[in-house]
C-alpha positions as a LaTeX table, in Angstrom:
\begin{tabular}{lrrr}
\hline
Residue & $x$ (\AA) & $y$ (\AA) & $z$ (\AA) \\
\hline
Unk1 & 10.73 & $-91.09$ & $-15.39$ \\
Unk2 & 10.75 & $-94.14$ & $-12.66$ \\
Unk3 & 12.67 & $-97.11$ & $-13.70$ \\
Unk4 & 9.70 & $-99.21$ & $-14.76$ \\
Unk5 & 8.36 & $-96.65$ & $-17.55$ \\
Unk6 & 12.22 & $-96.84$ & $-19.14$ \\
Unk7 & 12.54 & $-100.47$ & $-19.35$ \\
Unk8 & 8.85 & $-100.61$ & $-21.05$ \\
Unk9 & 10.23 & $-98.10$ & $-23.70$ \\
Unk10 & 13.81 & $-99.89$ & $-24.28$ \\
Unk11 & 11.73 & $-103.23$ & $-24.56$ \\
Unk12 & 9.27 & $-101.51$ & $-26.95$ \\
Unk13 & 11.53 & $-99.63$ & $-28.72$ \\
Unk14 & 14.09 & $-102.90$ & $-29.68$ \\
Unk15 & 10.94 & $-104.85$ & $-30.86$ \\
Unk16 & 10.01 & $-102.13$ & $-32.94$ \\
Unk17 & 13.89 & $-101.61$ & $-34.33$ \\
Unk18 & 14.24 & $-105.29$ & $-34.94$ \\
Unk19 & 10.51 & $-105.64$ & $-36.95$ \\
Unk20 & 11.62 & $-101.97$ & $-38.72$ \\
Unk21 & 14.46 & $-103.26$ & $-39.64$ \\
Unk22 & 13.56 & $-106.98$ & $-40.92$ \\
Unk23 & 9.99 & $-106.34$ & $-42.25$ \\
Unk24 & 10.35 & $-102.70$ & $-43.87$ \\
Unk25 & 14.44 & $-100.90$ & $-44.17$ \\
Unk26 & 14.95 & $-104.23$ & $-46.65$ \\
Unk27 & 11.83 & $-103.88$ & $-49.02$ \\
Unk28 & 11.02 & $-100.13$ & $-49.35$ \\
Unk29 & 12.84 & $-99.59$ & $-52.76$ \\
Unk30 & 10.70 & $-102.42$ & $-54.19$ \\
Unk31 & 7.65 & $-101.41$ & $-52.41$ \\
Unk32 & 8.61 & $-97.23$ & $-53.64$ \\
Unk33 & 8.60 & $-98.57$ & $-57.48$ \\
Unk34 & 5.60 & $-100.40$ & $-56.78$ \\
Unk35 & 3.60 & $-97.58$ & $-55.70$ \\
Unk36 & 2.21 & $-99.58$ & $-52.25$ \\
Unk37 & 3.25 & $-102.37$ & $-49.81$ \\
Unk38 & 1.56 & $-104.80$ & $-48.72$ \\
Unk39 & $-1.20$ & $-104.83$ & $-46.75$ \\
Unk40 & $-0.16$ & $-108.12$ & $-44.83$ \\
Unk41 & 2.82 & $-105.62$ & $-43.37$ \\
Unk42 & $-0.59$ & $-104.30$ & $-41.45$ \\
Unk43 & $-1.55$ & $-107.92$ & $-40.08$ \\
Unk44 & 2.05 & $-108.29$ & $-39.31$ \\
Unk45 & 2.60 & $-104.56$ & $-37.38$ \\
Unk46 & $-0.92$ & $-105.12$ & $-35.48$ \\
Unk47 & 0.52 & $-109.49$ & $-34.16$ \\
Unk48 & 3.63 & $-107.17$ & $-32.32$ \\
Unk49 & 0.48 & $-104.60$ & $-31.26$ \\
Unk50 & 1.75 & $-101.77$ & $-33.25$ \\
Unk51 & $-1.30$ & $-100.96$ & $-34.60$ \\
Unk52 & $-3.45$ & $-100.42$ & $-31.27$ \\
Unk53 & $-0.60$ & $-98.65$ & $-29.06$ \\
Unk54 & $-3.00$ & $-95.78$ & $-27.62$ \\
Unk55 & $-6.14$ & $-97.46$ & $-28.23$ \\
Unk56 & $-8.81$ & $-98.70$ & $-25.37$ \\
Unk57 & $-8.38$ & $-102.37$ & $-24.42$ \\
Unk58 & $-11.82$ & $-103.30$ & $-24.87$ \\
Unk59 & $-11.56$ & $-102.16$ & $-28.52$ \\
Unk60 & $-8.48$ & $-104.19$ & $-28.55$ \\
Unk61 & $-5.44$ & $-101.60$ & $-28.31$ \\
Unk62 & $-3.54$ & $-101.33$ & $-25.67$ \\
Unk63 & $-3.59$ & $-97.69$ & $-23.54$ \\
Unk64 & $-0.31$ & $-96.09$ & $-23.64$ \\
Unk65 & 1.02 & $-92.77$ & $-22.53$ \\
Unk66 & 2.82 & $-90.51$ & $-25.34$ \\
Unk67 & 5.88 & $-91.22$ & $-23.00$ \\
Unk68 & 5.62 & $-95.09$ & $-23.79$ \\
Unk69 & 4.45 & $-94.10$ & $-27.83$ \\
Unk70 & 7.18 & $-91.82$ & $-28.62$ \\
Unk71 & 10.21 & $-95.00$ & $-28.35$ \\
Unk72 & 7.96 & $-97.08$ & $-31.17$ \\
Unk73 & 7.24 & $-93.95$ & $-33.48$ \\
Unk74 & 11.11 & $-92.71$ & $-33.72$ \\
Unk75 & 12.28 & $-96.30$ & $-33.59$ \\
Unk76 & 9.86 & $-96.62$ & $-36.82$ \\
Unk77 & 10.94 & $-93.74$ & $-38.67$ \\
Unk78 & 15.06 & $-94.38$ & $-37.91$ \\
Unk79 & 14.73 & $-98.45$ & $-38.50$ \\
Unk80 & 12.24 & $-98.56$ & $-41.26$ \\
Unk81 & 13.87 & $-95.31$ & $-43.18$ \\
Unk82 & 10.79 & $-94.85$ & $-44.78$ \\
Unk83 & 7.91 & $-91.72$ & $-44.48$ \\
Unk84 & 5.61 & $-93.81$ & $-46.97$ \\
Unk85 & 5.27 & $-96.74$ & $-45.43$ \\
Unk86 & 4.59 & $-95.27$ & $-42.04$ \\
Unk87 & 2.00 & $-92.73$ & $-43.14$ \\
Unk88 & $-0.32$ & $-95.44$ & $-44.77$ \\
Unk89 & 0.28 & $-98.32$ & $-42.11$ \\
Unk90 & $-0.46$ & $-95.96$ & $-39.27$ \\
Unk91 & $-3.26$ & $-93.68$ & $-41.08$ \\
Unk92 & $-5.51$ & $-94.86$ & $-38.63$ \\
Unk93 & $-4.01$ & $-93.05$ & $-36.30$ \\
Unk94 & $-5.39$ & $-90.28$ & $-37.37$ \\
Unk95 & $-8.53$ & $-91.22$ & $-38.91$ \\
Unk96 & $-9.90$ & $-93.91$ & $-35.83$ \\
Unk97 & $-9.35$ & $-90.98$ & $-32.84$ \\
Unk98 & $-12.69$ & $-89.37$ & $-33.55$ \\
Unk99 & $-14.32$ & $-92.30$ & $-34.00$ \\
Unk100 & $-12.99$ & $-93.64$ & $-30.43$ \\
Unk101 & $-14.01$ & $-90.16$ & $-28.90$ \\
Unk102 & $-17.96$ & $-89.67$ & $-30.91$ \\
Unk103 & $-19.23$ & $-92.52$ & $-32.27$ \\
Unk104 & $-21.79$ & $-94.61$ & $-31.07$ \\
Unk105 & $-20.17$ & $-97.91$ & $-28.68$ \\
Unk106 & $-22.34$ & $-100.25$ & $-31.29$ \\
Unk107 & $-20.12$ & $-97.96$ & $-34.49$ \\
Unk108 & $-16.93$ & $-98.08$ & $-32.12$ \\
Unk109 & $-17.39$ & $-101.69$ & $-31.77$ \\
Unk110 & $-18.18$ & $-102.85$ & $-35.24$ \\
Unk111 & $-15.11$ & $-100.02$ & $-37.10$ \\
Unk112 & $-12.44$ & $-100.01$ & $-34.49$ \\
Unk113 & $-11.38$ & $-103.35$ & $-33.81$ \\
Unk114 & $-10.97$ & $-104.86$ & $-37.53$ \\
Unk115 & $-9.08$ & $-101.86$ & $-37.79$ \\
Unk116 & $-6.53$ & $-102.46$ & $-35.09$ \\
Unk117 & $-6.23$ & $-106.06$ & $-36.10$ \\
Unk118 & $-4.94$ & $-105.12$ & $-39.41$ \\
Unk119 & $-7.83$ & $-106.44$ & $-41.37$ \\
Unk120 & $-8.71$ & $-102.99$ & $-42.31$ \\
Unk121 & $-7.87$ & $-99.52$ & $-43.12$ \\
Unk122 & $-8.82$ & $-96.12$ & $-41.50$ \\
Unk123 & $-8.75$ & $-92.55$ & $-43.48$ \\
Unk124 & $-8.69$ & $-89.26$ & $-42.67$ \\
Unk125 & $-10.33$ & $-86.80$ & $-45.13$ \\
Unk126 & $-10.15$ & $-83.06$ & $-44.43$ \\
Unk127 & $-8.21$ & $-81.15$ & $-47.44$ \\
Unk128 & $-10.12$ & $-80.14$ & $-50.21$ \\
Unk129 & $-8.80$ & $-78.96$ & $-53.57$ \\
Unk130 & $-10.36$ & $-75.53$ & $-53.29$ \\
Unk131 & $-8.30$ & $-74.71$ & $-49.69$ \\
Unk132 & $-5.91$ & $-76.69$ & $-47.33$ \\
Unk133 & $-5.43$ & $-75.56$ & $-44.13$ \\
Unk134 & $-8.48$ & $-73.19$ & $-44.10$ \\
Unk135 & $-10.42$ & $-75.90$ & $-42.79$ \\
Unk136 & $-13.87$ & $-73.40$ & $-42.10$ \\
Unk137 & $-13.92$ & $-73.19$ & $-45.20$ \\
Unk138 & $-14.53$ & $-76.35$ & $-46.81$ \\
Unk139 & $-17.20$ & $-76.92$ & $-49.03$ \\
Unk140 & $-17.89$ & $-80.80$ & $-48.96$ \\
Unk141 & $-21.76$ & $-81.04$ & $-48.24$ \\
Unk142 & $-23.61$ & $-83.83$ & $-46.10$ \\
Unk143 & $-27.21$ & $-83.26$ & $-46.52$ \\
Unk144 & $-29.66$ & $-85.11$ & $-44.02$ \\
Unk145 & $-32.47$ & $-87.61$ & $-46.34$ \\
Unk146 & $-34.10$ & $-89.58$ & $-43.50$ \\
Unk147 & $-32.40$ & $-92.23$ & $-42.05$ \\
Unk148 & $-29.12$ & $-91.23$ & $-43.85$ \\
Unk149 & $-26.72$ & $-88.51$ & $-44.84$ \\
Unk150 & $-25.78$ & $-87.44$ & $-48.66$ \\
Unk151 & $-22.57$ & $-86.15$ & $-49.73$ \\
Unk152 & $-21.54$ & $-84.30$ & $-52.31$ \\
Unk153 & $-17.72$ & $-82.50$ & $-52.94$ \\
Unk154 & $-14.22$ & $-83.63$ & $-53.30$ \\
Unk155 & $-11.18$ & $-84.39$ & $-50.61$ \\
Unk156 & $-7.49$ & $-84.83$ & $-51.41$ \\
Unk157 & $-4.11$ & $-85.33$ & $-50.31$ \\
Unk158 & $-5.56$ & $-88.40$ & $-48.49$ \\
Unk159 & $-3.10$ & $-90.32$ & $-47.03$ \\
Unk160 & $-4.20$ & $-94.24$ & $-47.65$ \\
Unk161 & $-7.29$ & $-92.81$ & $-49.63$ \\
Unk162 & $-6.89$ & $-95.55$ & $-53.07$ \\
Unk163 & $-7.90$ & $-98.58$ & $-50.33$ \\
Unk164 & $-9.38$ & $-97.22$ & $-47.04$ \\
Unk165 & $-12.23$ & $-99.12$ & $-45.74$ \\
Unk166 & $-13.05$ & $-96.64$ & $-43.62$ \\
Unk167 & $-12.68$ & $-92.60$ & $-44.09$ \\
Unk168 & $-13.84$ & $-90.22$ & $-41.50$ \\
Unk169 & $-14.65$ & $-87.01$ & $-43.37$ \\
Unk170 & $-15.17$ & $-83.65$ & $-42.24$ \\
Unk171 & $-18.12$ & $-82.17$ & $-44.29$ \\
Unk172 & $-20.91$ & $-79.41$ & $-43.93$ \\
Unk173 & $-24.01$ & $-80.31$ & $-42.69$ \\
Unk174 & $-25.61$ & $-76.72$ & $-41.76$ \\
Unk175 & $-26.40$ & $-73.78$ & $-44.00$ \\
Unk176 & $-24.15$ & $-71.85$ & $-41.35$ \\
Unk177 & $-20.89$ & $-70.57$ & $-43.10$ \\
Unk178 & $-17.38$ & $-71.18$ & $-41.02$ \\
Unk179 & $-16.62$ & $-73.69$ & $-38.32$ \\
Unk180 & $-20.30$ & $-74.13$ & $-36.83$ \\
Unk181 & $-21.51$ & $-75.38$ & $-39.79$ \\
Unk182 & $-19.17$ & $-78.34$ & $-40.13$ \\
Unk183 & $-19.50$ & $-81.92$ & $-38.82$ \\
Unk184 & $-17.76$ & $-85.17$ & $-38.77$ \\
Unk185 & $-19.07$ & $-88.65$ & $-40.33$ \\
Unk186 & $-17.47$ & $-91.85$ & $-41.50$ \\
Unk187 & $-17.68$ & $-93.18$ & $-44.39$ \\
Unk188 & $-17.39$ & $-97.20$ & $-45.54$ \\
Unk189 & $-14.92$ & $-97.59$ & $-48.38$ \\
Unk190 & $-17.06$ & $-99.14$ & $-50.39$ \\
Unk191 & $-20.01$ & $-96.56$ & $-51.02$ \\
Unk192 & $-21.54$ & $-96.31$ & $-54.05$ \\
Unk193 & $-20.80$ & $-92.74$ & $-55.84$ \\
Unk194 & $-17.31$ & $-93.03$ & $-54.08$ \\
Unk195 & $-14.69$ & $-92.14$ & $-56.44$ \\
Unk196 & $-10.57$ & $-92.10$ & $-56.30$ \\
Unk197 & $-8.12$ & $-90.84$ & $-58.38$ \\
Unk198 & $-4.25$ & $-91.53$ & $-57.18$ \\
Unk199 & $-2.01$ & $-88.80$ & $-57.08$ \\
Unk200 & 1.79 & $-88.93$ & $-58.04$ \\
Unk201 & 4.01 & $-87.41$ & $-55.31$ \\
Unk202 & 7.54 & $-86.22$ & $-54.80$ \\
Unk203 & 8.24 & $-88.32$ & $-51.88$ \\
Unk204 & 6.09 & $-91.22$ & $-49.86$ \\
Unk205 & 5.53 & $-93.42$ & $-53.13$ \\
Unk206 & 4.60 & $-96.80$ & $-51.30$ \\
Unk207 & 1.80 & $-94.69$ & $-49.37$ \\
Unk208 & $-0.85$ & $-94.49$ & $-51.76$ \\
Unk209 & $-2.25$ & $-90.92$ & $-51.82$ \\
Unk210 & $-5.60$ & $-90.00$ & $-53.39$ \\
Unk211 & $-8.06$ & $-87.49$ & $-54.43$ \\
Unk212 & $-12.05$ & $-88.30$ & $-53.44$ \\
Unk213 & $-14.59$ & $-87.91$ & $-55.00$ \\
Unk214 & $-18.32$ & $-87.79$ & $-53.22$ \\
Unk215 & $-21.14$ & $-88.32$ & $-55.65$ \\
Unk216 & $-24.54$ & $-88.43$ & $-53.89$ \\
Unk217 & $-22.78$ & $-90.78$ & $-51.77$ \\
Unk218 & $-25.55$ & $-92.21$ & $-49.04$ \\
Unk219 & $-24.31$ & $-92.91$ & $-45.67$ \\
Unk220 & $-26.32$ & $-94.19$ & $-42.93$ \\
Unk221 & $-27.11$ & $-91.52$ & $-40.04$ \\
Unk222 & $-25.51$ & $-93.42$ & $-37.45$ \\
Unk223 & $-22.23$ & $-92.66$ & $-38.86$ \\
Unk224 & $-22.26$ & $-89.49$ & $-37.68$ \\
Unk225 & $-19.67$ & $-88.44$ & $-34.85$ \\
Unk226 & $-21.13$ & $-86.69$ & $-32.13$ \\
Unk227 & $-22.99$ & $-84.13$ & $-33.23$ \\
Unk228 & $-23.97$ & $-81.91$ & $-36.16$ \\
Unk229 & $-21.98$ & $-78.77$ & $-36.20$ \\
Unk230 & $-19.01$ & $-79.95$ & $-33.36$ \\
Unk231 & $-16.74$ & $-81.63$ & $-36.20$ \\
Unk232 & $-14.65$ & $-78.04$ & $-36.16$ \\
Unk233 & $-13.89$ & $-78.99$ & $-32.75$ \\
Unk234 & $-13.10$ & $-82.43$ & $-33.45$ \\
Unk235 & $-10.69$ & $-81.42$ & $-36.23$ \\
Unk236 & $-8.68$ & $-79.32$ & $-34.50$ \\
Unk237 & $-8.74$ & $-81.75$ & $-31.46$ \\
Unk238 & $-7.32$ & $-84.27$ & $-33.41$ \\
Unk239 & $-4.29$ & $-82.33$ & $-34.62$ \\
Unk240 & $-2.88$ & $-82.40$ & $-31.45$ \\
Unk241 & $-1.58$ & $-85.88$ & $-31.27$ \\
Unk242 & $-0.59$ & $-85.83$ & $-35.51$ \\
Unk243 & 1.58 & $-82.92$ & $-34.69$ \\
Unk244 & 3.64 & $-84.81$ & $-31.82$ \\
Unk245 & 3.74 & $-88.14$ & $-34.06$ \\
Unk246 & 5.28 & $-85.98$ & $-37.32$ \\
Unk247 & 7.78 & $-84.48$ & $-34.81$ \\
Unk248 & 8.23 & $-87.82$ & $-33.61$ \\
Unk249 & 8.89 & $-89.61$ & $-36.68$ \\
Unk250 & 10.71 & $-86.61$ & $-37.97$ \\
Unk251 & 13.30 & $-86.71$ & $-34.99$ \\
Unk252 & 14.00 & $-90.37$ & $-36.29$ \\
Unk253 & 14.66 & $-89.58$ & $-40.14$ \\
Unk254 & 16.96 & $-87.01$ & $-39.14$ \\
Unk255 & 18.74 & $-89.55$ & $-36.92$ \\
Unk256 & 18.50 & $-92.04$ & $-39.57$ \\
Unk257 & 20.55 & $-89.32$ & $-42.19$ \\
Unk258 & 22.81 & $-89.25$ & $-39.43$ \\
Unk259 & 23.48 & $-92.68$ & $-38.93$ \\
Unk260 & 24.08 & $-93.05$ & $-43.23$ \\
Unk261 & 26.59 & $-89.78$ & $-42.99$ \\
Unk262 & 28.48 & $-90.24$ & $-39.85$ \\
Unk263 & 28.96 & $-94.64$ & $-41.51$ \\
Unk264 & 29.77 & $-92.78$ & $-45.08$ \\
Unk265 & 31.91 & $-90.93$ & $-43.26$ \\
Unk266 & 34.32 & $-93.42$ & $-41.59$ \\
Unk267 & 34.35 & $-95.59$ & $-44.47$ \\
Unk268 & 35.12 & $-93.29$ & $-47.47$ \\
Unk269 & 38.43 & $-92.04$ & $-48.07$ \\
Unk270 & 39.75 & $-89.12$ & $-49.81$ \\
Unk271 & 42.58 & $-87.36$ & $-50.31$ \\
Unk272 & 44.83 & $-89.97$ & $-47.90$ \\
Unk273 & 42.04 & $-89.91$ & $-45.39$ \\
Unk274 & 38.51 & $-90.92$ & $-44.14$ \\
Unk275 & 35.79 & $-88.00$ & $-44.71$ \\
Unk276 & 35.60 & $-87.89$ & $-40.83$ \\
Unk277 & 39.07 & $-86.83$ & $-40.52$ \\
Unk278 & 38.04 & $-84.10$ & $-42.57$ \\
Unk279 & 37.22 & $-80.69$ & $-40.07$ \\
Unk280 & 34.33 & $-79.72$ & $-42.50$ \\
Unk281 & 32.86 & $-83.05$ & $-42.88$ \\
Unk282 & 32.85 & $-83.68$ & $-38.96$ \\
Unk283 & 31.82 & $-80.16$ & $-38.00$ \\
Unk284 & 28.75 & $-80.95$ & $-40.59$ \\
Unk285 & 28.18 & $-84.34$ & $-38.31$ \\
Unk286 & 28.62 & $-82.25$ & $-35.23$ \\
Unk287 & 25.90 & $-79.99$ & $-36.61$ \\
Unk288 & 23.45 & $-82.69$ & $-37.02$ \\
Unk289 & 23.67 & $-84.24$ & $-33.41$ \\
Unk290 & 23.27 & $-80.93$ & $-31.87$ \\
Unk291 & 19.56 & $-80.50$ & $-33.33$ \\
Unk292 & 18.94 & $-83.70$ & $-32.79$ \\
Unk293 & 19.59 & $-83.40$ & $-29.25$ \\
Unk294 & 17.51 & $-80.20$ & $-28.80$ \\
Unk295 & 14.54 & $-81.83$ & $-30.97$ \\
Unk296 & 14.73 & $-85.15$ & $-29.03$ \\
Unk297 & 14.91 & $-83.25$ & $-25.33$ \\
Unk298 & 12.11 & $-80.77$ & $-26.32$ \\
Unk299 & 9.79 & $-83.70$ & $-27.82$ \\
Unk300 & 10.56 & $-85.26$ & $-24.86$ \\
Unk301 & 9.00 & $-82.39$ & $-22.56$ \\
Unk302 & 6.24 & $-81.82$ & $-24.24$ \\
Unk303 & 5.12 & $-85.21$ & $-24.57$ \\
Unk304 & 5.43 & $-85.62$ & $-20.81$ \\
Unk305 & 3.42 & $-82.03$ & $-20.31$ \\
Unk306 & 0.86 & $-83.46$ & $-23.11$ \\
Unk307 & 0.76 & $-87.00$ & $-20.74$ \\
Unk308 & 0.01 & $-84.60$ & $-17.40$ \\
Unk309 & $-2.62$ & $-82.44$ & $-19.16$ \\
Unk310 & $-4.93$ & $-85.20$ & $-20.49$ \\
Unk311 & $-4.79$ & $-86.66$ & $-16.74$ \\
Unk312 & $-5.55$ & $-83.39$ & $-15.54$ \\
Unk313 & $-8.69$ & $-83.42$ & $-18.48$ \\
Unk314 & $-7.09$ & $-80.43$ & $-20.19$ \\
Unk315 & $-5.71$ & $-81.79$ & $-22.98$ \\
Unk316 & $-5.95$ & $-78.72$ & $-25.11$ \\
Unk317 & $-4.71$ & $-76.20$ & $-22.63$ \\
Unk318 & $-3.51$ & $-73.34$ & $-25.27$ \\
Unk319 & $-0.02$ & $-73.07$ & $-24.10$ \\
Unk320 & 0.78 & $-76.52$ & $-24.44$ \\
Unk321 & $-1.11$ & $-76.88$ & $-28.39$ \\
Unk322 & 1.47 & $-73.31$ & $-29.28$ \\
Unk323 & 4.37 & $-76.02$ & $-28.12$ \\
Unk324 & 3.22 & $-78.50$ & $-29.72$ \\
Unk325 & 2.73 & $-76.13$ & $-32.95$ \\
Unk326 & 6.44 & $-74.65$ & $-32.28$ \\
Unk327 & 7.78 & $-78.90$ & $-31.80$ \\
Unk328 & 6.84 & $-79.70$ & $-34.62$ \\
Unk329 & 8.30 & $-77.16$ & $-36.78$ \\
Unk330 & 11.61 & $-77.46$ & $-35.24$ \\
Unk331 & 11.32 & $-81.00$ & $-35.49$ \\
Unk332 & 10.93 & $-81.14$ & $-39.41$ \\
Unk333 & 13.57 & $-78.06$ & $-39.57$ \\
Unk334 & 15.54 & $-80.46$ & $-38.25$ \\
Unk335 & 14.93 & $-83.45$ & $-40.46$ \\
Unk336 & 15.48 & $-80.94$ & $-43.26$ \\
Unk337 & 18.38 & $-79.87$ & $-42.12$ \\
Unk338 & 19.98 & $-82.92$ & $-41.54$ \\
Unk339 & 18.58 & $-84.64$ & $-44.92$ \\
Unk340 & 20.35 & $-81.52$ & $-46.72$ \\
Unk341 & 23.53 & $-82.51$ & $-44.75$ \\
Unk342 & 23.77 & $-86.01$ & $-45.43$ \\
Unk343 & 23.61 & $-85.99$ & $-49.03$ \\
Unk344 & 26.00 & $-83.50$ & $-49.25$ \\
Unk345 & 28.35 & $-85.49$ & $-47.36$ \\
Unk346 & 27.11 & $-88.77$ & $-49.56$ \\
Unk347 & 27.91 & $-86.62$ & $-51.96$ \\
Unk348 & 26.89 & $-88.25$ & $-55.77$ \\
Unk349 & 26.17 & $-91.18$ & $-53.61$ \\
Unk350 & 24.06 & $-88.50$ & $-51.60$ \\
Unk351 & 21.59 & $-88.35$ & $-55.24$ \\
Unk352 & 21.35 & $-91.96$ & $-55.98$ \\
Unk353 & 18.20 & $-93.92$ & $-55.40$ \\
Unk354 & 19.21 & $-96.25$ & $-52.26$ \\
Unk355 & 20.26 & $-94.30$ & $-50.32$ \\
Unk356 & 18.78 & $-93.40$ & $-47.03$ \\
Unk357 & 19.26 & $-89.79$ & $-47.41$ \\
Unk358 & 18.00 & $-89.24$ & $-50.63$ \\
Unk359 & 14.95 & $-91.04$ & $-50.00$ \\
Unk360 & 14.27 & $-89.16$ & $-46.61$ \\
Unk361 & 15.40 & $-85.72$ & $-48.84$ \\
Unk362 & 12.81 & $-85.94$ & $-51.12$ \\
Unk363 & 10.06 & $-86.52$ & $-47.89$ \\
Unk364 & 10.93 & $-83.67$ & $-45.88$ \\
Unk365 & 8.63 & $-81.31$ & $-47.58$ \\
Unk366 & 5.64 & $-83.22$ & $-46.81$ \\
Unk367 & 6.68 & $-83.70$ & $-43.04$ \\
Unk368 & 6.91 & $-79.70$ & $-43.10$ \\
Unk369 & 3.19 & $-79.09$ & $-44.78$ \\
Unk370 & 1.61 & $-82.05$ & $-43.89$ \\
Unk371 & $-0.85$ & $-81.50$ & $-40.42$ \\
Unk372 & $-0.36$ & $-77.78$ & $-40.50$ \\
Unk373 & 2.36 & $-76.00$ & $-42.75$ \\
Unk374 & 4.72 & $-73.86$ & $-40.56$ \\
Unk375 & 3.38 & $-70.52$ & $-41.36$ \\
Unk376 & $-0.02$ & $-71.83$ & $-39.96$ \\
Unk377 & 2.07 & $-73.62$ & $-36.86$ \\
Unk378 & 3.50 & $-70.41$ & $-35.72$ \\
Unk379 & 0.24 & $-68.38$ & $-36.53$ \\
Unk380 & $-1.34$ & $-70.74$ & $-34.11$ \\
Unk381 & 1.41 & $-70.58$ & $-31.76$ \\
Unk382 & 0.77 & $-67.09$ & $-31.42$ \\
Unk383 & $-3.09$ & $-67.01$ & $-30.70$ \\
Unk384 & $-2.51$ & $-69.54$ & $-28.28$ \\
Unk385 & 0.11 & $-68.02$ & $-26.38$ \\
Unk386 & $-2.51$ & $-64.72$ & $-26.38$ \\
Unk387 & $-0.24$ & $-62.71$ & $-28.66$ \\
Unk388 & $-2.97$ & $-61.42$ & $-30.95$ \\
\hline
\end{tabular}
């Protein structure tokens, strides 16, 4: 890494600690029992050009490498200590990339830029109630009437779904059973037959989380990405750079439980002594910063083989998506890990709504499931590596 590419990410990742740590660490308990933030935090994060890191400049983003993205999304995660926020202010990020790569320029031009300038929200809707990561198998039907498309079925788990003004949806538009028969088209938020339900969750209660619900909802033809029967493609395209920002963001909560423990640690005192004087309690802390250090030098890696590969136009070269698979379950292993270790050296503290680690407990699980649960992660890792 030459020395101009590591002062970019020290400069990128301070303005992103100091904006974390004023704008979202002091307001997330008020924001959790309020069941949202506020959606000038997405005006705010878009002014520092949070929003648009990775985006085309003439869309107004600015291009960036996953070397220069990976400072800003653990520097997120470890400042602003908080999974909801973070998965709704940054849902775009995974509902805007197939529009960028299929749409039309005049649909690229009139969805992408509000987007990036905070003024509205992207979606992605792929789950359906009937099957999660199965995603051949969904059953949400786009029929084509003329000049538009008509959809009928039901999404859920969708992250920013109660107030996205855009949602790209993955839905079947063929008679054709499995992947070929699925496609890719975005709908506007405000659709008529467009239903939501919100959904209660374990963890992640500022990001607002909903269920979908299509009802002969009419969407004009030109919303369509690419083409009919290449959304499987898209899909799968897409979970490439998801994967790499949940191990991201999940290498910064587990340094953020550290930081709480190894604090806790020096500053409480039992029996005659701080915790950290304590063999169990440091060997615990010890513990931590060793799979930190593995997750942190392995992200790092495969980011920068991820970075050669798209240069190279092989972006989804099969050995590289199995690491990416196999990073990002060691990633949130690691988050879990340390989460579980924290608390139990907060110890009651550890339970107590406040806390860093409690919060960041309770939001592991979703990190783990949510783009591709590990079972399917290592299934994949396997058929890419040629093993079956």
């Amino acid at each position: 890494m030459d020395a101009e590419l590591r002062a970019d990410r020290a400069a990128l990742a301070d303005t992103v600690r100091r904006f974390a740590e004023s704008e979202i660490a002091p307001h997330v308990e008020a924001w959790d029992d309020a069941g949202e933030f506020p959606r000038a935090l997405y005006t705010r994060a878009a002014q520092l050009g949070l929003l648009g890191l990775g985006y085309p400049e003439a869309l107004g983003g600015t291009p960036a490498s996953y070397a220069l993205k990976l400072p800003a999304w653990i520097a997120l995660a470890r400042h602003g200590r908080s999974g909801g926020v973070l998965a709704s202010l940054f849902s775009h990020n995974i509902g805007l990339p197939p529009v960028v790569l299929h749409a039309s320029a005049a649909v690229r031009s009139e969805v992408v830029p509000p987007v990036l300038r905070g003024e509205k929200i992207a979606a992605l809707a792929i789950t359906e109630p009937g099957g999660g990561s199965d995603v051949a198998a969904l059953r949400t039907t786009a029929r084509r009437d003329g000049e538009h498309y008509v959809l009928n079925g039901e999404k859920t788990f969708i992250t920013s779904g109660m107030r996205a003004d855009w949602i790209t949806v993955a839905v079947r538009t063929g008679e054709e059973r499995g992947a070929r028969g699925l496609s890719m088209l975005l709908v506007p938020g405000d659709s008529a037959g467009l239903g939501r339900t919100r959904l209660a969750k374990m963890g992640w209660w500022c990001s607002d989380t909903a269920q979908l619900h299509f009802d002969n909802v009419r969407v004009p033809a030109r919303y369509l990405l690419g083409e009919e029967g290449a959304g499987f493609r898209m899909v799968m395209g897409n979970f490439n750079g998801e994967r790499i920002g949940l191990a991201a963001g999940a290498l910064g909560f587990a340094q953020a439980c550290l930081d709480e423990a190894l604090a806790w640690s020096q500053g409480r005192r039992t029996f005659g002594a701080a915790l950290v004087e304590h063999q169990a309690v440091r060997h615990k802390l010890v513990d931590m910063r060793m799979r930190i250090a593995s997750t942190e030098a392995w992200l790092e890696a495969v980011s920068a083989e991820g970075d050669v590969l798209e240069a190279a136009g092989r972006a989804n070269a099969p050995e590289w998506v199995a690491e990416v698979c196999m990073l990002k379950n060691h990633a949130t292993q690691t988050m879990q890990f340390c989460a579980d270790q924290a608390v139990q050296i907060l110890g009651g503290m550890g339970f107590m709504r406040g806390t860093v680690s409690e919060r960041i407990y309770r939001e592991v699980k979703v990190m783990m499931i949510g783009g591709g649960a590990e079972d399917i992660m290592k299934e994949l890792a396997a058929r890419q590596l040629g093993w079956l």
